[in-house]
N, C-alpha and C positions, 0 to 999 in steps of 0.2 A: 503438499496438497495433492488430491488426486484431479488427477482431470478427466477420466472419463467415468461415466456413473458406473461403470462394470467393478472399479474398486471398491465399490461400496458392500456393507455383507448384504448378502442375501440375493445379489444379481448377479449370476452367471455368467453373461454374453453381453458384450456392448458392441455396437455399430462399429464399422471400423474401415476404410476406403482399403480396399485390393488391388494393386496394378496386376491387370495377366501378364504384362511383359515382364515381371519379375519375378524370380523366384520364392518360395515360401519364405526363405529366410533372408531374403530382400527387404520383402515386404513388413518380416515380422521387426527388422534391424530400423529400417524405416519408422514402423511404427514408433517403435521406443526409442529411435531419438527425436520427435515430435513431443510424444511425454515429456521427455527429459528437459528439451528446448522450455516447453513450457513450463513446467516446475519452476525450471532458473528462473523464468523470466517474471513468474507471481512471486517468487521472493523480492527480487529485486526491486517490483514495487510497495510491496508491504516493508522492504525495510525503508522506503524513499518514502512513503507515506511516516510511517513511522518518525523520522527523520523531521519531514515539511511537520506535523503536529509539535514536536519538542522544538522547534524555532518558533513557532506560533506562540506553544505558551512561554518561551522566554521575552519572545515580545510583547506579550500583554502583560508579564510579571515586570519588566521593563519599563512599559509605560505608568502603569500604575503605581510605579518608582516614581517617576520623572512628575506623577500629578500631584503624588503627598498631601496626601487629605489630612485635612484638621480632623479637628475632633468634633468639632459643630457641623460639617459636612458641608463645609465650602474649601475651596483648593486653595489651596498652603499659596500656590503663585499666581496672583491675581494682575491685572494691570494697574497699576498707581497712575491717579487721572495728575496732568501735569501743572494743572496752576493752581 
């Protein structure tokens, strides 16, 4: 993924913070391990997202195991009244 809109076509120059205390290629080495940090870090939730979805739908595949619906559309396991 890109993170700053300057990766995108057609825009030349993006914002970008300068420290004067540092050199051009301080600043430039800086920058792109900020990218980079970031990059990793939108993977890392898009595969956690990822992830938390396919436990969701095995939980609802799960459940909807566990209700086993008849065919008349009342639940296979009901409570049996006791007397």
């Amino acid at each position: 993924m890109k993170c700053c809109p300057c990766m995108d076509v057609g825009m030349a120059a993006c914002m970008v913070t300068v420290d004067l205390s540092l050199s051009a290629f301080a600043n430039a080495a800086l920058h792109h391990q900020t990218r980079k940090k970031h990059d990793v870090k939108q993977a890392k939730t898009l595969a956690a997202n990822e992830a938390a979805l396919k436990a969701a739908e095995r939980k609802v595949e799960t459940a909807l195991q566990q209700a086993s619906w008849a065919g008349d559309g009342k639940l296979g396991r009901e409570c049996q009244a006791g007397w």
